[in-house]
Structures are given as structure tokens and as C-alpha cells.
N, CA, C and O atoms as CSV, one atom per row, in Angstrom:
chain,resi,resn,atom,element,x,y,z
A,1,UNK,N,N,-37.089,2.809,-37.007
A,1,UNK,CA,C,-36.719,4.087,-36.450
A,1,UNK,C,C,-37.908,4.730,-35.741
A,1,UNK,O,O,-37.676,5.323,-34.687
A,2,UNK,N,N,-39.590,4.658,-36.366
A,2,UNK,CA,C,-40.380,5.233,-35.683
A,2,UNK,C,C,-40.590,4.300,-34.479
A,2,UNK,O,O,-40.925,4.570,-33.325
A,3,UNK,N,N,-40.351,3.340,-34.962
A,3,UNK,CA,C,-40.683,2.298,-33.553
A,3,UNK,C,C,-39.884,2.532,-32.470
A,3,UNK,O,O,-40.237,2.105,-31.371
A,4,UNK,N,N,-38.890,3.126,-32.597
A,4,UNK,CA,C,-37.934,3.204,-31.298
A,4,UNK,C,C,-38.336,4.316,-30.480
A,4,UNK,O,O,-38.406,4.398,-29.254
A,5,UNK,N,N,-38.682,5.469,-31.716
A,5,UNK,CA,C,-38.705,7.020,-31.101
A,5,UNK,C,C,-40.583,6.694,-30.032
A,5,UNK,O,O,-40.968,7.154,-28.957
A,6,UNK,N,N,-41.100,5.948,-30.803
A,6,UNK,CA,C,-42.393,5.729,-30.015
A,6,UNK,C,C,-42.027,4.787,-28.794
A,6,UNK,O,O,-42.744,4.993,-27.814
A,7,UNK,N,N,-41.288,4.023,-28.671
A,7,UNK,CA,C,-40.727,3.581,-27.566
A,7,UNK,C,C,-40.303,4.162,-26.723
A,7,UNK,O,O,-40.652,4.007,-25.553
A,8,UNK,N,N,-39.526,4.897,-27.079
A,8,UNK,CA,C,-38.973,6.005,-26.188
A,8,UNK,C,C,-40.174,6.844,-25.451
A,8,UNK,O,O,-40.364,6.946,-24.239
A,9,UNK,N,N,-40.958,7.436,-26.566
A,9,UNK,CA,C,-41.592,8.528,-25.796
A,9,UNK,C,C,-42.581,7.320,-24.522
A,9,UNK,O,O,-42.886,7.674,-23.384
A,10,UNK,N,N,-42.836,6.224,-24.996
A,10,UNK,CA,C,-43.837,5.473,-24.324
A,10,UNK,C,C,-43.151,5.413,-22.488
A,10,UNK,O,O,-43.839,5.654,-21.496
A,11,UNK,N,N,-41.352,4.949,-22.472
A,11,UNK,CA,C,-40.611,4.913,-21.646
A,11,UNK,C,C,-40.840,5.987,-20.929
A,11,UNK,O,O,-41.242,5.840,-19.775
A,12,UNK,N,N,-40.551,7.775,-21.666
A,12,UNK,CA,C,-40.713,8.784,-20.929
A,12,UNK,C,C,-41.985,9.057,-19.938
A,12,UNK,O,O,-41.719,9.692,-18.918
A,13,UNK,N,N,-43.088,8.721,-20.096
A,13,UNK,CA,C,-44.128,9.090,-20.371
A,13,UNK,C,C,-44.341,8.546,-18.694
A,13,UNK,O,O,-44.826,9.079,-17.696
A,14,UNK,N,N,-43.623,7.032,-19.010
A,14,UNK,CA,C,-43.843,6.565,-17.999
A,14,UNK,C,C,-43.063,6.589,-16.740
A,14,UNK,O,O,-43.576,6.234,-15.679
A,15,UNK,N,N,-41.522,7.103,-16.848
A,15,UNK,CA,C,-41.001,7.721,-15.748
A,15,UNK,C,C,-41.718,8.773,-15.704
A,15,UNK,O,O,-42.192,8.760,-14.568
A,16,UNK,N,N,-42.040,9.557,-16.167
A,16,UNK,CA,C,-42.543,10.467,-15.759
A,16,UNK,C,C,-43.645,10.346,-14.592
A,16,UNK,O,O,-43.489,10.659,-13.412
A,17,UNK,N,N,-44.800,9.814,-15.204
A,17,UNK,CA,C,-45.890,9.420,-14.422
A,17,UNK,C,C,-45.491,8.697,-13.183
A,17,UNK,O,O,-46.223,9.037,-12.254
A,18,UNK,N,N,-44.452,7.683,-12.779
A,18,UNK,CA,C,-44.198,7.142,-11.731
A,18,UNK,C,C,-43.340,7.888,-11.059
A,18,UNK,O,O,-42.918,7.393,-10.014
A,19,UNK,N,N,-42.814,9.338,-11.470
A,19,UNK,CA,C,-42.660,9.882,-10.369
A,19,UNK,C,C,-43.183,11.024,-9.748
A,19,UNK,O,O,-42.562,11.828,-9.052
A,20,UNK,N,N,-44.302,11.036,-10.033
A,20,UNK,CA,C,-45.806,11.809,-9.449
A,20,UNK,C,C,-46.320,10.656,-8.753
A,20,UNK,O,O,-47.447,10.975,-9.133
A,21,UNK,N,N,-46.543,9.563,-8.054
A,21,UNK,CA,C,-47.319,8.649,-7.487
A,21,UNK,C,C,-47.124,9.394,-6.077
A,21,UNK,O,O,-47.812,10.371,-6.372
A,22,UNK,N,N,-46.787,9.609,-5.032
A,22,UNK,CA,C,-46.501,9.989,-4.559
A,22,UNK,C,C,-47.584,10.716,-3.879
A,22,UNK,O,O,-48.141,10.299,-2.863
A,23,UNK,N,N,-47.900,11.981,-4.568
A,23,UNK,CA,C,-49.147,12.440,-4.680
A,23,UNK,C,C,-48.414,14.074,-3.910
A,23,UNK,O,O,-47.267,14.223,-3.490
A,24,UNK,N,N,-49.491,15.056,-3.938
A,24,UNK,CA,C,-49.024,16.234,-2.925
A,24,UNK,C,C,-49.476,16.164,-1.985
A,24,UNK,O,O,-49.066,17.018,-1.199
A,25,UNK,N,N,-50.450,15.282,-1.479
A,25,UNK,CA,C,-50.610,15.170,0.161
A,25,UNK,C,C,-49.918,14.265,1.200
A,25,UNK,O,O,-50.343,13.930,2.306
A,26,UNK,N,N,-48.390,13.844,0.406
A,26,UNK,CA,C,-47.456,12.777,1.192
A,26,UNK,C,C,-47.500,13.695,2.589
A,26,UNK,O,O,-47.576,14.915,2.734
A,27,UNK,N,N,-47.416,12.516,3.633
A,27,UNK,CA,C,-46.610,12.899,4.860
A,27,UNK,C,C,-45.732,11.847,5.503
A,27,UNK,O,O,-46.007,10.787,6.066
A,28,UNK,N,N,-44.946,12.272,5.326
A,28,UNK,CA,C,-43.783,11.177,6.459
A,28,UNK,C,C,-44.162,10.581,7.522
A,28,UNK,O,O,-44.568,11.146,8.537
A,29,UNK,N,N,-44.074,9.625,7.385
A,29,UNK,CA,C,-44.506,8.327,8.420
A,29,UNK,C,C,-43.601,8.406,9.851
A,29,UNK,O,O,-42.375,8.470,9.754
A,30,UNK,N,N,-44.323,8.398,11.333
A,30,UNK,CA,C,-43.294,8.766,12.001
A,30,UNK,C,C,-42.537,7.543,12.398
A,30,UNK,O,O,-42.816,6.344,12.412
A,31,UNK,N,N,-41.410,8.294,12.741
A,31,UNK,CA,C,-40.413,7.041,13.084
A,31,UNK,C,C,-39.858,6.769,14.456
A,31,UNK,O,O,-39.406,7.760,15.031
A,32,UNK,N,N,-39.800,5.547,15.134
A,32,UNK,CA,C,-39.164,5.147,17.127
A,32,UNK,C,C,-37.564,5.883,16.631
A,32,UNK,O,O,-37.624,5.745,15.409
A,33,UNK,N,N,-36.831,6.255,16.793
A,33,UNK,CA,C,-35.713,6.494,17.350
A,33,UNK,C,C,-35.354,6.724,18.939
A,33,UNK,O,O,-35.799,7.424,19.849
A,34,UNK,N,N,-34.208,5.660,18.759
A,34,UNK,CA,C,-33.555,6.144,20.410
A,34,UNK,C,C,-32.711,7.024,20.604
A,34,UNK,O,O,-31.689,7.169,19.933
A,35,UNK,N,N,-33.035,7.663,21.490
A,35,UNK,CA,C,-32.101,8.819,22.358
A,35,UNK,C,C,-30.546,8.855,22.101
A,35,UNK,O,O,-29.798,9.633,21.508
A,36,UNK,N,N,-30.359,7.540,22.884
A,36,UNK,CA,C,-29.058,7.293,23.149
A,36,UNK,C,C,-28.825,5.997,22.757
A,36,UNK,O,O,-29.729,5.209,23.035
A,37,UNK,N,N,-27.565,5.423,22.012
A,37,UNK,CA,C,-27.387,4.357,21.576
A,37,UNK,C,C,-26.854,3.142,22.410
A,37,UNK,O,O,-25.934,3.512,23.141
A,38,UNK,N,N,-27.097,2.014,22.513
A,38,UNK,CA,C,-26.861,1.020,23.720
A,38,UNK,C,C,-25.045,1.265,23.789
A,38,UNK,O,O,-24.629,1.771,22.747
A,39,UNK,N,N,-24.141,1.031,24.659
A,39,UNK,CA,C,-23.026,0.916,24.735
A,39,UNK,C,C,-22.199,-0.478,24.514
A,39,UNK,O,O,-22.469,-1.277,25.410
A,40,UNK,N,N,-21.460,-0.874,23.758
A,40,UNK,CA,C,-20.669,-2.079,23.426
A,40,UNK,C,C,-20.364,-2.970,24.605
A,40,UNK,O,O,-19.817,-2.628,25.654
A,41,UNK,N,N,-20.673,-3.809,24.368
A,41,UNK,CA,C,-20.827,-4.826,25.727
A,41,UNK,C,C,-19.061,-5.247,25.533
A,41,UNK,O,O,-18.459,-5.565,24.507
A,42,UNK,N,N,-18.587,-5.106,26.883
A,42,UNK,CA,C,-16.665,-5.923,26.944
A,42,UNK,C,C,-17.008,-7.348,26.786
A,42,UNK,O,O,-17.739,-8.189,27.310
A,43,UNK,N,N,-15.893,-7.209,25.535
A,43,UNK,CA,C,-16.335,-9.116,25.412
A,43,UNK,C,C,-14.190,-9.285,25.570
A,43,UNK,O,O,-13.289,-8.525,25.928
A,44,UNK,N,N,-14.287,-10.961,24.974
A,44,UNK,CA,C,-12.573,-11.343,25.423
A,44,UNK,C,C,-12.071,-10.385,23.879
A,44,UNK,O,O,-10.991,-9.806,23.996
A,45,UNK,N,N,-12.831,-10.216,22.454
A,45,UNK,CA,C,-12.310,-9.540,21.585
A,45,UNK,C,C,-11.996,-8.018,21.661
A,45,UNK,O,O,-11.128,-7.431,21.014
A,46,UNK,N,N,-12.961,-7.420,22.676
A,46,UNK,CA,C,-12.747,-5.827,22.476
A,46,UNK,C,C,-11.530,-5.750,23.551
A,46,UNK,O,O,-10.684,-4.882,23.332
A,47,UNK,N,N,-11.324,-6.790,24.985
A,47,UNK,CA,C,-10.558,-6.304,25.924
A,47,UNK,C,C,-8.712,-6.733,25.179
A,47,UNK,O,O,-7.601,-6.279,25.453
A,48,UNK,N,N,-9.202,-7.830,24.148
A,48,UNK,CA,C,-7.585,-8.129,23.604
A,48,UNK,C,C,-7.466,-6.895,22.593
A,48,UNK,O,O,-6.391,-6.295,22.606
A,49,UNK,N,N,-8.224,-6.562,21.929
A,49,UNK,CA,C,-7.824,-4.927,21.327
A,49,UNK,C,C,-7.339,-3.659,22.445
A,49,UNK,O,O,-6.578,-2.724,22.194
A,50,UNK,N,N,-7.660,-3.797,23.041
A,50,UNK,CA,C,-7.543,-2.605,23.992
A,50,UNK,C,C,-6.107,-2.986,24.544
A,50,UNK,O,O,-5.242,-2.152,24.812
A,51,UNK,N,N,-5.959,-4.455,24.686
A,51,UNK,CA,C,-4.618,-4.737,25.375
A,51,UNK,C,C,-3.483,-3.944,24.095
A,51,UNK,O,O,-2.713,-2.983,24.103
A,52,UNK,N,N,-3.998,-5.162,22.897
A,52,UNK,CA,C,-2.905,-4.596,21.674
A,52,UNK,C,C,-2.767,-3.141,21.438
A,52,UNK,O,O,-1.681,-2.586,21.276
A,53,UNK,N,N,-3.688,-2.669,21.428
A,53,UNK,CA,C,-3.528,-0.917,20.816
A,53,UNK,C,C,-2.767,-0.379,22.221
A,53,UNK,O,O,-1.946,0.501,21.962
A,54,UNK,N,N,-2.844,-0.656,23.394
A,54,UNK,CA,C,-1.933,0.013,24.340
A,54,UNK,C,C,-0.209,-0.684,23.978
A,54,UNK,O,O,0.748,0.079,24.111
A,55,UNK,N,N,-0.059,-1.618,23.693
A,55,UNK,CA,C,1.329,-2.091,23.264
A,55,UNK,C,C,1.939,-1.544,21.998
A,55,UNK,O,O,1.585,-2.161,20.993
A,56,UNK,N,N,2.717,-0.601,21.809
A,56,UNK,CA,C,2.859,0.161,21.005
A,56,UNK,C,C,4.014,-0.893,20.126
A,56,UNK,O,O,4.355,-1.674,21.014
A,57,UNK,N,N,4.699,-1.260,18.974
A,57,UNK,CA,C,5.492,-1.779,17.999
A,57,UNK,C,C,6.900,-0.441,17.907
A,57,UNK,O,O,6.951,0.754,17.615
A,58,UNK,N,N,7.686,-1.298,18.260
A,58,UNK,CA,C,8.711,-0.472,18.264
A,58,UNK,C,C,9.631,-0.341,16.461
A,58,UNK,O,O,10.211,-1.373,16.122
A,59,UNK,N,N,9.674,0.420,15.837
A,59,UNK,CA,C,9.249,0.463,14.190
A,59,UNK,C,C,11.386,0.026,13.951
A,59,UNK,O,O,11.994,-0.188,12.903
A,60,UNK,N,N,11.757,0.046,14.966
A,60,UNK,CA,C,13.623,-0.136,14.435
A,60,UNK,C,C,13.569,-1.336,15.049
A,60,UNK,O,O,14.136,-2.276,14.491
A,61,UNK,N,N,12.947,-1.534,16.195
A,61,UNK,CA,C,13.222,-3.416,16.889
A,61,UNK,C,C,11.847,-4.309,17.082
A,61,UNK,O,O,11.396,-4.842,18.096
A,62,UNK,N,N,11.198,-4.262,15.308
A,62,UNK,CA,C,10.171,-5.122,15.953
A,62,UNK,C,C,10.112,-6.638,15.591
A,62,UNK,O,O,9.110,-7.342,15.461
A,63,UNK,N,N,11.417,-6.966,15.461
A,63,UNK,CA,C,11.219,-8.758,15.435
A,63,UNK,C,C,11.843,-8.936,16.806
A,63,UNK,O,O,12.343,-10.053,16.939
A,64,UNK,N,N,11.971,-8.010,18.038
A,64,UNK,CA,C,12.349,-8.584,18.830
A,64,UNK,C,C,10.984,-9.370,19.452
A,64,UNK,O,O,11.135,-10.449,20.024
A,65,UNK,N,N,10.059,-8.951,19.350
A,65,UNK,CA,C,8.558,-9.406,19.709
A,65,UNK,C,C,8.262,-10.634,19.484
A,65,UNK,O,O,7.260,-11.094,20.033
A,66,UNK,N,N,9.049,-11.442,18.640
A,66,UNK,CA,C,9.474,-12.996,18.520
A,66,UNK,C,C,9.918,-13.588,19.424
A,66,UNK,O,O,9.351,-14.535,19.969
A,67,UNK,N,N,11.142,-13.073,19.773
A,67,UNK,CA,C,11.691,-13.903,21.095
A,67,UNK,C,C,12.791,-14.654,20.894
A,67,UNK,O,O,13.471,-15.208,21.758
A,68,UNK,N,N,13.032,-14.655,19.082
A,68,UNK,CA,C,13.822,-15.460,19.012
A,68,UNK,C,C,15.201,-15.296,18.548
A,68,UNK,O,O,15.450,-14.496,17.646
A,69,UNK,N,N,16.260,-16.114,19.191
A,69,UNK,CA,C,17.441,-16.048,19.094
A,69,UNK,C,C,18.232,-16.251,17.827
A,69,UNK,O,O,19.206,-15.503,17.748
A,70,UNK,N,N,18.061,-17.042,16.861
A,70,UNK,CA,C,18.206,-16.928,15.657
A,70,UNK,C,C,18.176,-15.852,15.066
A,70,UNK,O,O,19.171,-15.346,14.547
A,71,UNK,N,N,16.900,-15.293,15.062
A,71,UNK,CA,C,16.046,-14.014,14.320
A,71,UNK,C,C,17.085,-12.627,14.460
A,71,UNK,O,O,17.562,-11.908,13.583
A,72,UNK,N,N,17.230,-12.580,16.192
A,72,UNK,CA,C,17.977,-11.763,16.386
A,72,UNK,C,C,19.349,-11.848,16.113
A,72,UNK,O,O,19.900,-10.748,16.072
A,73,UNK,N,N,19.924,-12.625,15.954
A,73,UNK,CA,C,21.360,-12.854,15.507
A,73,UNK,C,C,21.102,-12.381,13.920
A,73,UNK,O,O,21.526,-11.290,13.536
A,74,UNK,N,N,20.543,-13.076,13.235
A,74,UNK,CA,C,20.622,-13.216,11.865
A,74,UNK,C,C,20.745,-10.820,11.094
A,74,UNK,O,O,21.425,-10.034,10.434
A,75,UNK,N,N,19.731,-10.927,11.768
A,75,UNK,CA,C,18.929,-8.788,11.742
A,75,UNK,C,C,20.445,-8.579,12.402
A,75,UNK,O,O,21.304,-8.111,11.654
A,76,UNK,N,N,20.711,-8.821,13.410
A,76,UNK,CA,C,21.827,-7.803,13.807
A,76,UNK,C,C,22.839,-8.299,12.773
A,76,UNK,O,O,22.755,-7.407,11.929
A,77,UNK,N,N,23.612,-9.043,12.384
A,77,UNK,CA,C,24.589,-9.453,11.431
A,77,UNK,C,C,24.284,-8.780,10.049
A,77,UNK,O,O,25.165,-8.384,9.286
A,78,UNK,N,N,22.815,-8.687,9.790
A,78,UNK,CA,C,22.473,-8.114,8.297
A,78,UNK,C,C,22.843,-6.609,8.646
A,78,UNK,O,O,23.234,-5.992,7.655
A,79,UNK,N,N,22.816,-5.992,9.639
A,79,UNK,CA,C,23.333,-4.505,9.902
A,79,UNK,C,C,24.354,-4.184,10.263
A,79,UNK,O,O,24.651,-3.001,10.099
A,80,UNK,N,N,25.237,-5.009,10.845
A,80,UNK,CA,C,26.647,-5.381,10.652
A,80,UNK,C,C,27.096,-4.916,9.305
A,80,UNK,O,O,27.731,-3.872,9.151
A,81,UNK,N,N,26.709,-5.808,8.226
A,81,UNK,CA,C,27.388,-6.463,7.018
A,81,UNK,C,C,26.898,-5.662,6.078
A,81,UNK,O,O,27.417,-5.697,4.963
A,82,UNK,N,N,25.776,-4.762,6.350
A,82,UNK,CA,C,25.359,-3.820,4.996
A,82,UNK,C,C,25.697,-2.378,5.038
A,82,UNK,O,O,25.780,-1.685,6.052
A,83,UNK,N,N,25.915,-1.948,3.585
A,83,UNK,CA,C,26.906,-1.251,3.438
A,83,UNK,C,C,25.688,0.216,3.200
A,83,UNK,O,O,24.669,0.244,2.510
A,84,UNK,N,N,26.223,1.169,3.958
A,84,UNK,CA,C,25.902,2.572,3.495
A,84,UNK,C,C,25.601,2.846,1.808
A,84,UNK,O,O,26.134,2.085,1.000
A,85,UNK,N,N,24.973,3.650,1.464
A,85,UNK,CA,C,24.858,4.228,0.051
A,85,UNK,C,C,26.221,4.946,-0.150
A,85,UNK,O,O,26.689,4.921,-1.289
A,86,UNK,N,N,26.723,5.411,0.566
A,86,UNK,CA,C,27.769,5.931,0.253
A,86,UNK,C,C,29.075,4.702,-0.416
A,86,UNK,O,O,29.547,4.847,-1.543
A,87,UNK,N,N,29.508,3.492,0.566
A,87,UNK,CA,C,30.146,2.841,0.376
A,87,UNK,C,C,29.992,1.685,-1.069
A,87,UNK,O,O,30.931,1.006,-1.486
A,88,UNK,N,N,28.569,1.689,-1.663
A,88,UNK,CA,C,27.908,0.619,-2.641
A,88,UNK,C,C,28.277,2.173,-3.749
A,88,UNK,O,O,28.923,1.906,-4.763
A,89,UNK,N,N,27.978,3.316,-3.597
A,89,UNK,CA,C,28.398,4.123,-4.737
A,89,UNK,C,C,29.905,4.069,-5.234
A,89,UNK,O,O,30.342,3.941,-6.378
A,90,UNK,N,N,30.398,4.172,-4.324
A,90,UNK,CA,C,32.183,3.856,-3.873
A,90,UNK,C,C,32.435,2.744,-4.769
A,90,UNK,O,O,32.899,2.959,-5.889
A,91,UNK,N,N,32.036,1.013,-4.174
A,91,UNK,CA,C,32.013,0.208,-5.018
A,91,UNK,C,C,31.811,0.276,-6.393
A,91,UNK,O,O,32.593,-0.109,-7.262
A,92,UNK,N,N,30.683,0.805,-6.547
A,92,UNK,CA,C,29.927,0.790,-8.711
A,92,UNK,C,C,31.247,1.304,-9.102
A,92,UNK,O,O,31.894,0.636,-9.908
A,93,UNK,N,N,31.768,2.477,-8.609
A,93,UNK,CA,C,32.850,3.578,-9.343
A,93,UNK,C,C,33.858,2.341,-9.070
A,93,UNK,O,O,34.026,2.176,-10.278
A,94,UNK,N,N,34.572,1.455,-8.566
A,94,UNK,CA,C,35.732,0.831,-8.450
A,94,UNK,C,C,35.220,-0.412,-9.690
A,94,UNK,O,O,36.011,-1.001,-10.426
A,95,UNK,N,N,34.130,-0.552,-9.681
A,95,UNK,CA,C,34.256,-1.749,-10.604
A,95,UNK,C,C,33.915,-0.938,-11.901
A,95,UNK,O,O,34.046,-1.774,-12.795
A,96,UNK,N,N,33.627,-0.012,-12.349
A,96,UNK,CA,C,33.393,0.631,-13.806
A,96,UNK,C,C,35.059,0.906,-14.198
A,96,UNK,O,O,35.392,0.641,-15.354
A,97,UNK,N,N,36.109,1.437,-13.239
A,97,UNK,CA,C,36.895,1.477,-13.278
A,97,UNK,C,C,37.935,0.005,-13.908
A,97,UNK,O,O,38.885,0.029,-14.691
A,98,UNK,N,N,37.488,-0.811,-13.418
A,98,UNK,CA,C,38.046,-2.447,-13.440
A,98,UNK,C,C,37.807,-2.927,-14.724
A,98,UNK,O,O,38.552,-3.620,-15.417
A,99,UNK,N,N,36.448,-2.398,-15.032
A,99,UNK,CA,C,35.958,-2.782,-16.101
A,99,UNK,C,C,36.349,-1.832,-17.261
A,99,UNK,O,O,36.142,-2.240,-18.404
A,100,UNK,N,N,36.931,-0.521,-17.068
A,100,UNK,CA,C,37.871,0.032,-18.484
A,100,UNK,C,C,38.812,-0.522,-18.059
A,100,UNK,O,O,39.172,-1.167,-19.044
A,101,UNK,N,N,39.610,-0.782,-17.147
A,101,UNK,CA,C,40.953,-1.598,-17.323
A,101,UNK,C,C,41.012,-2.706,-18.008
A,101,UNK,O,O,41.870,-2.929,-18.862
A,102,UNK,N,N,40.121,-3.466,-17.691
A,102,UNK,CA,C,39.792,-4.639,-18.623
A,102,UNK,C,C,39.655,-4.664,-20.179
A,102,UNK,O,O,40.234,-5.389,-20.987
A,103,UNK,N,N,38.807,-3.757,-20.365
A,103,UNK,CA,C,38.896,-3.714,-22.007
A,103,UNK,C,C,39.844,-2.872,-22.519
A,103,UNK,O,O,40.029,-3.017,-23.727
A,104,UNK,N,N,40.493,-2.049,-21.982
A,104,UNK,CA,C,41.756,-1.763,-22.578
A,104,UNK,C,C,42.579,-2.120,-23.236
A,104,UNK,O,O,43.175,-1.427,-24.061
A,105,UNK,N,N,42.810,-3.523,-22.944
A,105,UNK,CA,C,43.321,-4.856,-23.192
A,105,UNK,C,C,43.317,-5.409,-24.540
A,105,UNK,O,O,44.057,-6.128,-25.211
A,106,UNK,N,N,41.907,-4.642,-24.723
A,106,UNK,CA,C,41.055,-5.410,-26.273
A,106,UNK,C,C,41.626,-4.278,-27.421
A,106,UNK,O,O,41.634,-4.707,-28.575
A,107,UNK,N,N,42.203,-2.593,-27.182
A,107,UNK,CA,C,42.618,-2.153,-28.068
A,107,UNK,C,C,43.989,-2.558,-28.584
A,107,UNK,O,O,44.826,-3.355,-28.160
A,108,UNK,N,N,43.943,-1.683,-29.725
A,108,UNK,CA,C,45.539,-2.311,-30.612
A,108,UNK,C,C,46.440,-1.881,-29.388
A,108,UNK,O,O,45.916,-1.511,-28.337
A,109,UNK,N,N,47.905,-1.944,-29.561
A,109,UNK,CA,C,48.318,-1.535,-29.238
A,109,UNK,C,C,49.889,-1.297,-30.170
A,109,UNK,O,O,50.282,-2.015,-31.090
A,110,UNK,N,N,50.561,-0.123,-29.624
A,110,UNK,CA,C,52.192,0.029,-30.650
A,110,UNK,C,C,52.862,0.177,-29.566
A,110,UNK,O,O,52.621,0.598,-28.435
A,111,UNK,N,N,54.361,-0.539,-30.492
A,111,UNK,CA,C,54.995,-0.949,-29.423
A,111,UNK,C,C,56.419,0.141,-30.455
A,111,UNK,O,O,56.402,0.326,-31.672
A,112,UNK,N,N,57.589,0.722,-29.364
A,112,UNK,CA,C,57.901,1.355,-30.300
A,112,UNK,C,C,59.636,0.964,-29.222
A,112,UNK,O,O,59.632,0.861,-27.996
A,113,UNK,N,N,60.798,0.831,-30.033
A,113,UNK,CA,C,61.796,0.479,-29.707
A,113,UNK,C,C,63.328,1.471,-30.583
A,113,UNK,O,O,63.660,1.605,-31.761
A,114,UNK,N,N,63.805,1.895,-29.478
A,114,UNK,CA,C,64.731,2.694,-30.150
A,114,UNK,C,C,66.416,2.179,-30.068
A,114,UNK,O,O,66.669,1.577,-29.025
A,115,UNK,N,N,67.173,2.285,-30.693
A,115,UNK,CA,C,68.641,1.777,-30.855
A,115,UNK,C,C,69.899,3.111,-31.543
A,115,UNK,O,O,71.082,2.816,-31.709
């Protein structure tokens, strides 16, 4: 236990001291800075960015940018064939329905006959 606390202070002692090296007569070393910074030379990578960022992605038709005829058949048929939230809510309620009809089936039942 004393060995640690003397460790310690030995540690302090010595951040301490290394951060006075320094001294109070530092002066900042001067430094070249340029004015103005060189300008990006056009290479074939910056002029194909400049092409892409002017071609804007159209966010409702962008697999037309494929080209392909499949692709486009297949997307338009999937929007064809899919159903509103309204119409899939519609559905759940017709089959919960189907499905108490169904087990209905499974209660007793009385049968009652008059003469």
C-alpha cells in the first residue's frame, strides 16, 4: 500500500515537472503558409462527377436507367397487382371473418324438432 501511494506521488511529481519543460521564454516558431490554396486540377474522375451530380435520379422511375425491358415489365406489373392498405385491411377483416365461420363448426350444437 505504501509502495503504491509512493508510486503515485513519484508519477505526479513527474507529470508535473514535464509539463513545465517548456520554459517561460517559449516563442512560436514561425511558420510558410500560403495565401491561397492551389486549385484541383480536372482530371477524367472529377469531370465524371460533375457529369453524375448534374444527372439528377428520378426517385418513382429509377430502374428505368437500366434500359431494360424485362425490369420494366416486371415494376410495372408489381404496381398493377399490389394492393392499397386499404384493400389488404379489407382482406385481414374477410379472412378473420372465415376463420370464425370455421370454428363455429367446432361448437356443440342443439338441434330441436317439433310435432
Amino acid at each position: 500500500m505504501v509502495r503504491s501511494l509512493g508510486m503515485c506521488a513519484v508519477m505526479g511529481v513527474a507529470l508535473l515537472l514535464a509539463g513545465c519543460m517548456v520554459g517561460p521564454n517559449y516563442v512560436r516558431p514561425a511558420t510558410k503558409t500560403q495565401e491561397q490554396f492551389a486549385q484541383p486540377k480536372q482530371t477524367e474522375f472529377t469531370e465524371a462527377l460533375e457529369a453524375a451530380s448534374a444527372q439528377r435520379i428520378n426517385p418513382v422511375t429509377w430502374w428505368a436507367g437500366f434500359k431494360d425491358i424485362t425490369l420494366n415489365r416486371l415494376l410495372a406489373k408489381a404496381a398493377s397487382d399490389n394492393l392499397s392498405l386499404q384493400k389488404a385491411a379489407v382482406r385481414i377483416a374477410q379472412a378473420l371473418a372465415q376463420l370464425g365461420v370455421s370454428e363455429a363448426t367446432l361448437l356443440p350444437t342443439v338441434a330441436l324438432s317439433g310435432a
